[in-house]
N, C-alpha and C positions, 0 to 999 in steps of 0.2 A: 504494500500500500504506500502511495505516495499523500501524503495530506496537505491537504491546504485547511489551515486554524483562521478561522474568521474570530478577530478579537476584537471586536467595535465597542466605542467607548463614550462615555457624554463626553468628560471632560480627562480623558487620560485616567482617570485611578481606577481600582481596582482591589476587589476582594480574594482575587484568586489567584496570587504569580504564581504559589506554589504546583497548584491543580495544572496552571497554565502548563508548565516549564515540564512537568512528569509527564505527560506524553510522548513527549520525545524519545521515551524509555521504551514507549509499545510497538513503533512504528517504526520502519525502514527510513523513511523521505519525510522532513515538515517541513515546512514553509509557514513559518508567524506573519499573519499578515492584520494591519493592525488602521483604524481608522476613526476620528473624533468625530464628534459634532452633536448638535443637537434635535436636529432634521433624522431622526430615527431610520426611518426607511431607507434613504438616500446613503445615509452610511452602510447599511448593512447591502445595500446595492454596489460599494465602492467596493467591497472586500470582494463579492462576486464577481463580477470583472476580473479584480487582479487574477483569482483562481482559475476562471475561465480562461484566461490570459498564458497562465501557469500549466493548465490541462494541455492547451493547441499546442504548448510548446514540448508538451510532449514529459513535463516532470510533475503533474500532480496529477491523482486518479479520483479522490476522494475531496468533499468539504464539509467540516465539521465546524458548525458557528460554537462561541462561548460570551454569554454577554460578562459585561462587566460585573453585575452584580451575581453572581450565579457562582458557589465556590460548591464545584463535587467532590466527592472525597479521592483519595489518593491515585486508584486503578480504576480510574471512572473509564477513562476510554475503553481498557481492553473489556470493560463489563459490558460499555454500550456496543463494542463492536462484536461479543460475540451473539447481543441480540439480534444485531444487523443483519449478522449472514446468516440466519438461522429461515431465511428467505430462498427464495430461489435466484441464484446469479440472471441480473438482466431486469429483474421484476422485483427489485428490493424498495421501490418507493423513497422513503423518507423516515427514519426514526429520533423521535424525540423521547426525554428524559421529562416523567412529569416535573413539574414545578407550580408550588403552592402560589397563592396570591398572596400576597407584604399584608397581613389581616388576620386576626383570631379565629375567622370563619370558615377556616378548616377548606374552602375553595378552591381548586387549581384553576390554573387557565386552559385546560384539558375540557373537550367537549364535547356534545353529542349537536350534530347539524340540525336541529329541529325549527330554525329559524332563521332569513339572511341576517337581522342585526341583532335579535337575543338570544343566543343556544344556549343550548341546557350546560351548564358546568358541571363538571364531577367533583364530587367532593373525596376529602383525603379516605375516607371511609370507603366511602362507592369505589374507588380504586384500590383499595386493599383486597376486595371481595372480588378480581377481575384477576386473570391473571397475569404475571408477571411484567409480559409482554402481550399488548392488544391491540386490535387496531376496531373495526367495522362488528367483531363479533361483540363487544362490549356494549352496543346497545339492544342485543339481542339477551345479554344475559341480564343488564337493570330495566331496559323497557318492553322486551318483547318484540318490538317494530325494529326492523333493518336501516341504520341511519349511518351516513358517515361520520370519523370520529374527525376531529379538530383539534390541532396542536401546537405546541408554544415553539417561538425560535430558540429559547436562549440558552440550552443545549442539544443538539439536532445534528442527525449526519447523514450525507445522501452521497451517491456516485454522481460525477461531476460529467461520467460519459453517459451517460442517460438520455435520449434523444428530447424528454420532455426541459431540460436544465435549461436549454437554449433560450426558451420561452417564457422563462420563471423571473418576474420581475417584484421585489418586493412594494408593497404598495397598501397605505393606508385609507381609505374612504369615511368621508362624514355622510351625515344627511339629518337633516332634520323634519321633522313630520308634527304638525297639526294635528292633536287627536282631543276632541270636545272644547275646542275653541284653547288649546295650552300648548304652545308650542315644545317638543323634546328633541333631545341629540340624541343621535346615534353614533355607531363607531363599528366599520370592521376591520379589525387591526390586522398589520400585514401575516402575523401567522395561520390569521384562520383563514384569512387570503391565497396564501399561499396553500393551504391545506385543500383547501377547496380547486386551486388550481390542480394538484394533484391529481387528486380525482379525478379532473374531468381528462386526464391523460391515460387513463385508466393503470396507474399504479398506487400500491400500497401505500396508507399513510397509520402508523404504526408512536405507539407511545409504551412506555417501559419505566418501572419506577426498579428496575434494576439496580439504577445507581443511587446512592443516596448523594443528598446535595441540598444545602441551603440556601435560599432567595433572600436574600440583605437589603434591608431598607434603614430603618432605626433599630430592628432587631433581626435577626436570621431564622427564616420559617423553614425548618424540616418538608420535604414530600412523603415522608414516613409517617405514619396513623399509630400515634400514642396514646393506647386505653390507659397507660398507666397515669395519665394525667391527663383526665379529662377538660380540668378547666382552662387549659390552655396548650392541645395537643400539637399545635403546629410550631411553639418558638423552639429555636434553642439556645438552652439554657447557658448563660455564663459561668 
C-alpha cells in the first residue's frame, strides 16, 4: 500500500501527532499531506488533489483522511485496514471509523438515509448492538427497512484507483425552508454528501467502530458505549 494521509487542519494544531506519525509503522509508502483553513470542504478538496496528483504519478494507491481533532488510538490504521479488505478487491467502497458528536448525547454523526437534510443518527448504543463493521445491513437490523448508511470524514479510507474517486468532490449544501410561516436551516454536510455520492456509484459505504478514538472539543468523547457510567458514557475521563 502506498498512502496518501489527508491531514486538514482549521488552524495548524492538532490533537493527534502521535496517532498521526504511527502509521508510518503499518505501511510501505506515506505521503503527509497537510492543508489549513477555514473553508472546511475546500481544504479537504486541497488534500484530494495533491493524492490524486500522487496516484497519476504512479506513488500512492490509497487515501486515508485524519481530521485534526480526531486522536485514534495507537494501531488505529492496521485495525481500520484490516476492516477494509475484509471486502472484495475492486468493490471496497469507502470505510469510516465511527465518531461520537462533541455532546453528552451519546450521538455519532453515523446515519441511516431516511431523509435528504435530517437522517436518523445512531446512537453510541444503537452501534454497539450492530456489528463490528456495517454498512446498509445496519438499518435492517434497528429498523427493518433497507436504507443507506451515512458516514463521517474525519477518519475514513478508500482506494484512490477506484473509477468512482475521479468524480468525488467534497461539498457542503444549505437550504432553508419555510415551514408554518418560520423560517429553518438546513445542512448536508460534505460527509453524508459524499456518502450519498457513493452510493449512487454503486459501491460500499461501510462504518467500523473497530478502532477506538476520541473526538476533542473542550472535552474528548469516546465512540465506545460505557454502561459502566451511564451519566456521562461518551467523555473521556482525565
Amino acid at each position: 500500500i502506498k498512502l496518501a494521509l489527508s491531514l486538514p487542519s482549521y488552524d495548524g494544531r492538532r490533537v493527534n501527532a502521535i496517532p498521526m506519525l504511527t502509521v508510518g509503522q503499518a505501511v510501505g509508502t506515506i505521503h503527509y499531506m497537510t492543508a489549513q483553513g477555514s473553508l472546511l470542504a475546500h481544504v479537504f478538496n486541497r488534500t484530494l488533489c495533491e493524492a490524486r496528483q500522487k496516484r497519476d504519478a504512479g506513488v500512492a494507491t490509497h487515501f486515508c483522511m485524519l481530521h485534526d481533532d480526531i486522536a485514534p488510538e495507537a494501531d488505529w490504521f492496521q485495525k481500520l485496514w484490516a476492516e477494509y479488505i475484509k471486502e472484495p478487491e475492486g468493490k471496497r467502497g469507502v470505510i469510516s471509523a465511527v465518531s461520537p458528536i462533541k455532546s453528552p448525547h451519546m450521538m455519532t454523526s453515523t446515519a441511516l438515509d431516511t431523509d435528504p437534510w435530517e437522517p436518523r443518527k445512531l446512537t453510541l448504543e444503537e452501534v454497539s448492538r450492530l456489528p463490528v463493521t456495517f454498512g446498509a445491513d445496519a438499518s435492517k437490523v434497528l429498523t427493518g427497512v433497507p436504507l443507506n448508511l451515512l458516514v463521517n470524514t474525519g477518519l475514513m479510507l478508500f482506494d484512490l484507483r477506484e473509477p468512482w474517486v475521479d468524480g468525488l468532490v467534497f461539498s457542503i449544501r444549505d437550504f432553508i425552508q419555510v415551514k408554518d410561516g418560520v423560517p429553518k436551516a438546513f445542512v448536508e454536510p460534505e460527509d453524508w454528501r459524499m456518502s450519498r455520492y457513493i452510493h449512487s456509484q454503486g459501491y460500499p459505504v461501510r462504518a467500523t467502530r473497530a478502532v477506538e478514538l476520541a473526538h476533542y472539543g473542550s472535552l474528548g468523547w469516546t465512540n465506545q458505549w460505557q454502561t459502566e457510567d451511564p451519566a456521562a458514557p461518551g467523555e473521556v475521563k482525565p
